[in-house]
Every structure is written in structure tokens, then in C-alpha cells.
C-alpha positions in Angstrom: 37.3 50.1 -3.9 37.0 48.5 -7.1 34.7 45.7 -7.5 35.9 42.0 -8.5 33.6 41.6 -11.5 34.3 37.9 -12.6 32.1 35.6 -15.0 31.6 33.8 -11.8 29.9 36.4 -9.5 27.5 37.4 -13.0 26.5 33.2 -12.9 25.7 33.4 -9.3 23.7 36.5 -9.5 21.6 35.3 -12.4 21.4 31.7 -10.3 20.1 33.4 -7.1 17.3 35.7 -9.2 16.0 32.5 -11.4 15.6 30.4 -8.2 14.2 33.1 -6.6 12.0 34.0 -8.9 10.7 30.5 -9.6 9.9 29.9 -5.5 7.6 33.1 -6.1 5.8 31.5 -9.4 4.4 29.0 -6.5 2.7 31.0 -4.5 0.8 32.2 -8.0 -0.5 28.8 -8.5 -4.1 28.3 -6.1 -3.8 24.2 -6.0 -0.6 25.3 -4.2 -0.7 27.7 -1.8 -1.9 25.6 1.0 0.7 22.5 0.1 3.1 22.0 3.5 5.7 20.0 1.8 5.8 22.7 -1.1 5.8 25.6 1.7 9.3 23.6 3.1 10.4 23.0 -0.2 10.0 26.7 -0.8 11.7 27.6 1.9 14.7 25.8 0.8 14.9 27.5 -2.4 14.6 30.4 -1.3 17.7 29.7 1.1 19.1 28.5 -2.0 18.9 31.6 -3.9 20.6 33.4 -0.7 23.0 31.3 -1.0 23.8 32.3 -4.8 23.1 35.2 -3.9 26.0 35.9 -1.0 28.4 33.8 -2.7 27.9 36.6 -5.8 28.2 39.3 -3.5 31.8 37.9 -1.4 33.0 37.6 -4.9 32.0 41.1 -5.7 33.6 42.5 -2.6 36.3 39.9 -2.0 34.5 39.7 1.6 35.2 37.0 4.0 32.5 37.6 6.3 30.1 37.4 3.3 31.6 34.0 2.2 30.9 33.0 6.1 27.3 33.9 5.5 26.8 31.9 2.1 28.4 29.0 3.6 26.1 28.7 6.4 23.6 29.2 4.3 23.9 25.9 2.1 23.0 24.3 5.8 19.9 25.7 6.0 18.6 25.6 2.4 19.5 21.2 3.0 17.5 21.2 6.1 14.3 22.7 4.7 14.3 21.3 1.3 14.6 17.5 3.5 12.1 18.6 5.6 10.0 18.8 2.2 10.8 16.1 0.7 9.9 14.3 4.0 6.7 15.3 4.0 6.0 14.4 0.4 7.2 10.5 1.4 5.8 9.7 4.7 3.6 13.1 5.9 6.4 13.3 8.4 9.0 15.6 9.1 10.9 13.6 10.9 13.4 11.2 8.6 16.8 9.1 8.8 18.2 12.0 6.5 17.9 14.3 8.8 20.8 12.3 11.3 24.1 13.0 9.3 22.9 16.0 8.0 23.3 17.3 11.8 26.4 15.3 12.6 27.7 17.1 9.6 26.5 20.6 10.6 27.8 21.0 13.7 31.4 20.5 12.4 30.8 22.6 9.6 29.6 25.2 10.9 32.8 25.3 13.6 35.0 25.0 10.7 33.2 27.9 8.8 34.2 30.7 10.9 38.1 28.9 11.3 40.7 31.9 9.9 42.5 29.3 7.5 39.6 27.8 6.3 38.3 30.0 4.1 40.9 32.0 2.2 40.9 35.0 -0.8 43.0 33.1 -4.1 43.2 33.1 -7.9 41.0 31.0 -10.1 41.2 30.9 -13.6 42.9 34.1 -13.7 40.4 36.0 -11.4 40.0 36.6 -7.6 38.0 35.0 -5.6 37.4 33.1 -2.4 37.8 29.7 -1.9 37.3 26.2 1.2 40.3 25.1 2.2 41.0 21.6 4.0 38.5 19.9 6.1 36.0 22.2 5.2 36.1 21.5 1.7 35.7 17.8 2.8 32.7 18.5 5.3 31.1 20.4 3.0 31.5 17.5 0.0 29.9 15.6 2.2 26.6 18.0 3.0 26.5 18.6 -0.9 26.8 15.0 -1.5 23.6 14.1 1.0 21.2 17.2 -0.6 21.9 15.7 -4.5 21.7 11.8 -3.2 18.3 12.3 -1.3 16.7 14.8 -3.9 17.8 12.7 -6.6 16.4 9.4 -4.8 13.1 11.3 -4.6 12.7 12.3 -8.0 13.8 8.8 -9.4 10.8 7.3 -6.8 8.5 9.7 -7.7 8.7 9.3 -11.5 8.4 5.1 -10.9 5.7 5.5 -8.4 3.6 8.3 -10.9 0.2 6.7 -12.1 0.0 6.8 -16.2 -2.2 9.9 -16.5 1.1 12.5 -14.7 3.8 10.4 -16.3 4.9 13.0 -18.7 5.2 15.4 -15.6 6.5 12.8 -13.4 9.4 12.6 -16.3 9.8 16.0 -16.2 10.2 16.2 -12.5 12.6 13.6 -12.4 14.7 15.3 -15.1 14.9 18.8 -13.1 15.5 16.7 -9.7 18.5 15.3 -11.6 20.2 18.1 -12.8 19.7 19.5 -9.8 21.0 16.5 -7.9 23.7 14.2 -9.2 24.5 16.0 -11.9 25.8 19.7 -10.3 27.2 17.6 -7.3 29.4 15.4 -9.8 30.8 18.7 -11.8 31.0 20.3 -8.5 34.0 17.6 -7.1 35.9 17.8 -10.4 36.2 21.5 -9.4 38.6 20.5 -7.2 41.0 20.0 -10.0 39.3 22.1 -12.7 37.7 25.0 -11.3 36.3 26.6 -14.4 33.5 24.0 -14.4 32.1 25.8 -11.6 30.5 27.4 -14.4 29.2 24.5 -16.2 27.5 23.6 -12.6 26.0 26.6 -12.0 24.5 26.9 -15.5 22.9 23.2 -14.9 21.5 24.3 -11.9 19.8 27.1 -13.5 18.0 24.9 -16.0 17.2 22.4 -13.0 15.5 24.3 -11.0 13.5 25.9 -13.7 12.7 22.5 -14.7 11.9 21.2 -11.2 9.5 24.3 -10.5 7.9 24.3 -13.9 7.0 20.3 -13.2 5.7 21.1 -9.6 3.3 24.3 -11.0 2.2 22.3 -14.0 1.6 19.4 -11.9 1.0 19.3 -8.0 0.1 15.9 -7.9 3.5 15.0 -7.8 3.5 16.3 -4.6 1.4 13.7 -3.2 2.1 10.4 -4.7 4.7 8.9 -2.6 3.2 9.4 1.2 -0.4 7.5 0.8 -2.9 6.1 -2.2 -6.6 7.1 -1.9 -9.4 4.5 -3.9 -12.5 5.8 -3.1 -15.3 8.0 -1.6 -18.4 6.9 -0.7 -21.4 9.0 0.3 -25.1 7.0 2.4 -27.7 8.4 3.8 -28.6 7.5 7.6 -30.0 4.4 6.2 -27.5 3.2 4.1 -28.3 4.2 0.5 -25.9 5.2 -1.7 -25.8 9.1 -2.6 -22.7 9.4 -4.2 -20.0 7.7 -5.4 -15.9 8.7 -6.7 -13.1 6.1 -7.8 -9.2 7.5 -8.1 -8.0 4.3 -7.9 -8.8 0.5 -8.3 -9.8 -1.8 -5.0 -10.1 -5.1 -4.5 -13.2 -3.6 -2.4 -15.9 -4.3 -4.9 -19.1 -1.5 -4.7 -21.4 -4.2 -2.6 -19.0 -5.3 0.2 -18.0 -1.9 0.5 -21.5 -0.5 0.9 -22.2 -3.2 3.1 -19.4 -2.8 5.1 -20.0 0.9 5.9 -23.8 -0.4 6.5 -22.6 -2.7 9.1 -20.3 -0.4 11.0 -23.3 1.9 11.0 -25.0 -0.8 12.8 -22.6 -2.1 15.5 -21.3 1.5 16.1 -24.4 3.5 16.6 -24.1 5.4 20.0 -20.7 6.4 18.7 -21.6 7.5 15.5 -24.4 9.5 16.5 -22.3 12.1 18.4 -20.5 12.4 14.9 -16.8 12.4 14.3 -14.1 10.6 12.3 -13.9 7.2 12.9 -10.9 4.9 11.3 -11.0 1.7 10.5 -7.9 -1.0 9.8 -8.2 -3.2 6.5 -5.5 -5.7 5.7 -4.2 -2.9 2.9 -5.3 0.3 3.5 -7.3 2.0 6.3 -11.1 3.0 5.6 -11.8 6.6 7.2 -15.8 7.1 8.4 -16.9 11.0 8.7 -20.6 10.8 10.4 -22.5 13.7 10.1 -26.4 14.6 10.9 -27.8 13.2 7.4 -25.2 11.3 5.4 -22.0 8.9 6.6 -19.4 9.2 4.4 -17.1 6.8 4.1 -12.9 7.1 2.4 -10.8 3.9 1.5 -6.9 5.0 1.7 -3.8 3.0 1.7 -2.8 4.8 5.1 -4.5 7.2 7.5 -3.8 10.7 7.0 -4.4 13.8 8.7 -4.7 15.8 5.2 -7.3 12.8 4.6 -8.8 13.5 7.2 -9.4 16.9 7.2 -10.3 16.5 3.4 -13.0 13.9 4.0 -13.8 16.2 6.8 -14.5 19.5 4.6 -15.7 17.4 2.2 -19.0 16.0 4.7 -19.7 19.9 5.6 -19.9 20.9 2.4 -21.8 18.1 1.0 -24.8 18.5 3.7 -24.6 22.3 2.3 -25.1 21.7 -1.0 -27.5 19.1 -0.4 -29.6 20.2 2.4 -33.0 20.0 0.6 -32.5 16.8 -0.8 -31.3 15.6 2.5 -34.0 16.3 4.2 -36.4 15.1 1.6 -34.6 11.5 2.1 -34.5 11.5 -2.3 -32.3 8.5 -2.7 -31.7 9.6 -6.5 -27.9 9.6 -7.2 -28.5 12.1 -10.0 -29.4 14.8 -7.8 -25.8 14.4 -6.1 -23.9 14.5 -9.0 -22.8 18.4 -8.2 -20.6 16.9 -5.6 -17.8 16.6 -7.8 -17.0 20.2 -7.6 -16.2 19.4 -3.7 -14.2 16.5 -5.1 -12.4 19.2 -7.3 -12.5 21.5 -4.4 -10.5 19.3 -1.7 -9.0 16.6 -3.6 -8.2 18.3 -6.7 -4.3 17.2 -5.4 -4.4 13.5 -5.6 -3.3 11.8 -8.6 -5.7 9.2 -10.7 -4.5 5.6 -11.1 -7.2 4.1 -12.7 -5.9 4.2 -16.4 -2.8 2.6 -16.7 -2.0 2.5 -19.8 -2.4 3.8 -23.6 -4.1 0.4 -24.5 -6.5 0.4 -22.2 -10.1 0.4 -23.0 -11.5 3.9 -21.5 -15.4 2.4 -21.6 -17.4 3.3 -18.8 -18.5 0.7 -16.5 -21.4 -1.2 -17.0 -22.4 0.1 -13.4 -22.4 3.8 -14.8 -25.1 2.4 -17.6 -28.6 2.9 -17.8 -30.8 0.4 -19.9 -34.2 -0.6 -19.4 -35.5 -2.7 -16.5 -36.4 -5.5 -18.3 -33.8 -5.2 -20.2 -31.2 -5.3 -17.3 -32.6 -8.5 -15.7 -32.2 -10.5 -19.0 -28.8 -9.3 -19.3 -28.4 -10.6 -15.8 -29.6 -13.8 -16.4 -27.4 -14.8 -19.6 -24.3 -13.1 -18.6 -23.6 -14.6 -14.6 -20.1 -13.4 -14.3 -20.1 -9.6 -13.5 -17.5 -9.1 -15.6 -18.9 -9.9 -18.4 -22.1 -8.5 -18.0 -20.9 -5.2 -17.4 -18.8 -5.1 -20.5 -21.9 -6.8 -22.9 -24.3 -3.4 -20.9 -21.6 -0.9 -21.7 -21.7 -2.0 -25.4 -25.5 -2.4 -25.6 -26.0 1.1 -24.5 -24.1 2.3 -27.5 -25.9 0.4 -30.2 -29.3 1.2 -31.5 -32.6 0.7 -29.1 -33.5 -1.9 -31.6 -30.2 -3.9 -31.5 -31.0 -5.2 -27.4 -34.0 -7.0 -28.0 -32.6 -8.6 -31.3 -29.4 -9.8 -29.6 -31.5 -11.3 -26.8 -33.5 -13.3 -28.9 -30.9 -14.2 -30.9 -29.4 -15.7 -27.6 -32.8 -17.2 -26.8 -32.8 -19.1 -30.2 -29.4 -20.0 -29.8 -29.7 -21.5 -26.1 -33.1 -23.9 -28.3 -30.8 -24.7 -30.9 -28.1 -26.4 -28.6 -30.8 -28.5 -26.3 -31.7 -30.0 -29.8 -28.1 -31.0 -30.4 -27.4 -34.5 -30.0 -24.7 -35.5 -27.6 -22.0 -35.8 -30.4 -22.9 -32.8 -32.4 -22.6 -30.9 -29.0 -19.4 -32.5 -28.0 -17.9 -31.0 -31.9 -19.5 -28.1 -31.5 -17.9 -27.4 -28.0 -14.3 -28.7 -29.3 -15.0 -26.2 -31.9 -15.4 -23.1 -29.3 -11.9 -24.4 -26.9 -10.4 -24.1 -30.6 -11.4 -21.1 -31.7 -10.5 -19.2 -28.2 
């Protein structure tokens, strides 16, 4: 029997090993492995490359039954990369999508296996094997729903990305669209041109390498749609602070969220001491509690999360670990904690940043974050009243010489003298002059 060698069966064949090949790069990748949505996603590429792959083969061996096989296919490779993509927006499998997708399938799959609807014919001068009637409608329809929901997600993803992933986010978006909109678009003017099955198939090759290259480079793509995480917070028993990690902004400043864990320490004692996760509802976000024999440790979110969860969970373990000696030496210096970023790396190494914005804005650390003499501190405090401002005056002290401090101070000191002497309307000019100038 000779085989039906056609440009079209060499496409699909090269199709079904680049996908396939590109859901094995992920499982290469350690920040990975362990990702559900990803494992789903997987799946569905895989299906995907099956799919190819038996369409290929029916063409090779002008085989109906194959053709069956590739069809049905195209219904599992939709419901597993949905199922992914559910997971990445809500941490749910369960989604709208999944309704007509099923409505869909059930007639399709009747359909599939109907002796006129699927039929050996010529295309462009070669055999091959073609849909016929409502099938080709039904599956439109299935085709239409995989690029309109992927395509939805990529576009979201890329608006929702925090600054410091944008370039990936970009990319993402670009492979989600040529793997979306673009191949399903081509795909109906086939209909009436059927060389440009071609053309789709070849966009669908650089898609999906583009799509997998984004997710490998970048896994916190993955995880910027279902929740936003702010901050972890690590006290002792007695409510010092041991550690502290931002990944986003909060209108929780540092004191009323120390305070509040403090408090909840308080009123929920008996609970606490048995140990356990404990959540807590704010009016945006949800603040997650892990008490544990020497340290409560405390996780602002914008949702609960069972990933969270077991994260902050993980994260408690590990922390009394590392830090048994100092734990049990009660040393209240945050210094000594510092190593606890490798357990931030460890089990939150997935969750993007969002506390740069942009490329104009100033990357100066915190006046919090600065050390200056005692004396000198309280001086600061006392001249500057708004927080604000006295952070940002500390983080620039700290970077001039040791001299510089005391001279500024007492050049505000002599300043403060010289305005009591003012008379009233030399003040009143002088303060006209400042609204002016600013």
C-alpha cells in the first residue's frame, strides 16, 4: 500500500513533535513541576500533539478510523487545557466554559463516528480526509470556544501582569494569540481555501513555542489572575516582630498590622494555643494566621487560598527549623532572621512582585529599612511629623556623609530661630514666597 505523503501530513507531524516536545521542556523546569494549573495545561498539550499527531497519520494511511480518533481527540485536549486555565483564574476547576463545551461534545462526538460525516476527498490536488455537514459546524463551534477563552486569558493576563513580568506577560499574550484567534480565523477560511491549512498549522507551531517558552521563562504568569498576596509577617509569642516580606503595596501600614495580629493573639488565645490556620476577613483581602509553638505568623492576601495556605503553612515549619536557637533564646533581633528569605524563595518563589510599577519610579529603600543613630532618629522625628516625609529625608541621610546629619540638623535648628525673629509681615512674604515657589 503506498503511503499518501502530502505537505499536509509532513506539517502535522512536525506540529504534533514541537508541541510535544515543548509539554516535556516543563517538567525540566523545578519552579514547575508541582504547578496544578500547568500539570492540566500539560495535559492538554499533550492531547494536542495526539491530535497532530493522528490527523498526520489518517492522512498517511487515508484511514477513517484514525480520523475518528484525531477528532475525538480535539475534545479532550479543550477540556484539560480549560480545566488549566480555570485554575490559573479562580483556583477552581469548575468554570461557565466548561457548559457549552459539553453541550457541544455530546453531539460531536455522535456525529464523529456518522458514515457520511467524515469522508476520503481531494484537496489541493492531494488525498486526504475531510468533516462533512454538521460536523464541520459542531466542530467550528468547539474550535471557536478553545481560541476565544485561551485568547481571553492571555489578553487578562498580560493587563493584569505587575511591571517587573511585563515583558513576559507580552510574550505570553503573543503565543496565547497565535494560538487562539489567529489559527481559528485561518482555520474557517479553509472552508473555501483549503491550502491555508498550511498557513494555520505553521502559526500554531510558532504559538505554542512561544506560549511554552513564556511559561518556563516565567511561572509567575501562572499565578497572577486567581489571588494577590501583600505580605508576610513573622512575631514571636509576645508579639515582636521577627521578620518581615512585602510583594505588594497595602493600605495595612506596618503598626496596625502588627497590632492587629497582636490583638488577635490576645482575644483568641485558647484557640491559638492548639495551633492551626486561622483566617481572618478584611474589607479587601483576607489575613491568613499560622500559630505555631514559638512564632505566629501572619499572611495578608486578596483571597484565601489553599496554595496560601499550605505555603504559609510550610513556610512556619521551616522557619521554627531554621530558627530554633534563636527561638528559644527569645533574641528579638530582626537581623538574625534575615536567612528566612531563602523559605520565601523556597515556597513563594511563584508569586509575582507588584511593588515597582513603573520605570520612573524611585527604587530607594524605605526609610523603615534605614539605620541611623538613635539620637539621630528622634530629631528626624521631631522636624519631619508626616511619615512620609521622614522616611524619604532618613533614606537620603543614610547616603550622605556621617558629617552631613548633624550639619543639616542644625541648619534646621537655625532656620526654625531665624523665622521666630521674623516680624509678622516679613513672615507673611516669606510664606507667599514658599506657596510660589511649590
Amino acid at each position: 500500500m503506498a503511503l499518501n505523503w502530502t505537505p499536509e501530513v509532513i506539517i502535522d507531524l512536525i506540529l504534533s513533535i514541537v508541541i510535544f516536545i515543548s509539554a516535556i521542556l516543563t517538567y525540566e523546569i523545578p519552579n514547575t513541576k508541582k504547578i496544578k494549573s500547568l500539570f492540566y495545561i500539560r495535559l492538554g498539550i499533550i492531547f494536542m500533539a495526539l491530535f497532530f499527531l493522528f490527523e498526520g497519520l489518517s492522512f498517511i494511511f487515508m484511514s477513517i478510523f484514525l480520523h475518528q480518533i484525531h477528532s475525538i481527540l480535539i475534545l479532550f485536549s479543550t477540556f484539560f487545557l480549560l480545566i488549566g486555565i480555570n485554575y490559573t483564574m479562580r483556583e477552581s476547576p469548575i468554570s461557565w466554559n466548561l457548559i457549552p463545551l459539553f453541550l457541544f461534545a455530546i453531539p460531536f462526538f455522535y456525529l464523529t463516528f456518522q458514515p457520511s460525516m467524515i469522508i476520503n476527498t481531494y484537496e489541493f490536488g492531494y488525498k486526504t480526509i475531510a468533516w462533512t455537514g454538521l460536523l464541520i459546524i459542531v466542530g467550528a463551534f468547539i474550535s471557536i470556544l478553545a481560541a476565544t477563552i485561551l485568547f481571553y486569558w492571555g489578553l487578562k493576563t498580560y493587563f493584569n501582569s505587575p511591571f517587573l513580568i511585563k515583558k513576559e506577560a507580552k510574550l505570553f499574550f503573543i503565543g496565547t494569540t497565535l494560538n487562539s484567534i489567529i489559527p481559528t480565523c485561518i482555520y474557517l477560511l479553509t472552508l473555501w481555501i483549503p491550502i491555508l491549512i498550511l498557513l494555520c498549522d505553521f502559526i500554531m507551531i510558532i504559538g505554542t513555542l512561544i506560549f511554552i517558552i513564556a511559561i518556563i521563562k516565567e511561572p509567575k504568569l501562572l499565578y497572577i489572575l486567581p489571588f494577590t498576596i501583600y505580605r508576610i509577617s513573622v512575631k514571636d509569642r509576645k508579639g515582636f516582630p521577627l521578620f518581615d516580606h512585602d510583594w505588594s503595596k497595602s493600605d495595612i501600614n506596618e503598626t496596625l498590622f502588627t497590632g492587629f495580629i497582636n490583638a488577635v493573639q490576645m482575644m483568641s488565645q485558647e484557640v491559638m494555643d492548639i495551633g492551626g490556620l486561622v483566617d481572618i476577613h478584611l474589607e479587601e483581602g483576607i489575613l491568613m494566621l499560622q500559630e505555631s509553638e514559638y512564632i505566629t505568623v501572619g499572611l495578608v492576601a486578596s483571597k484565601s487560598s489553599k496554595l496560601l495556605q499550605e505555603a504559609l503553612i510550610n513556610f512556619s515549619k521551616d522557619f521554627q527549623i531554621m530558627f530554633k536557637r534563636e527561638l528559644k533564646q527569645s533574641c528579638k533581633d530582626m537581623v538574625k532572621y534575615e536567612a528566612a528569605y531563602e523559605l520565601i524563595e523556597k515556597y513563594f518563589s511563584n508569586f509575582p512582585y507588584r511593588i515597582i510599577t513603573s520605570k520612573k519610579q524611585k527604587l530607594l529603600l524605605s526609610g523603615k529599612f534605614v539605620k541611623i543613630p538613635l539620637e539621630l532618629d528622634n530629631q528626624l522625628k521631631s522636624v519631619f511629623k508626616d511619615q512620609n516625609e521622614y522616611e524619604a529625608v532618613k533614606a537620603e541621610l543614610i547616603k550622605t556623609p556621617l558629617s552631613f546629619p548633624s550639619e543639616f540638623l542644625n541648619f534646621v535648628d537655625e532656620f526654625k530661630k531665624e523665622i521666630k525673629e521674623l516680624d509678622n509681615d516679613d513672615y507673611k512674604y516669606l510664606d507667599w514666597e514658599y506657596d510660589e515657589e511649590n
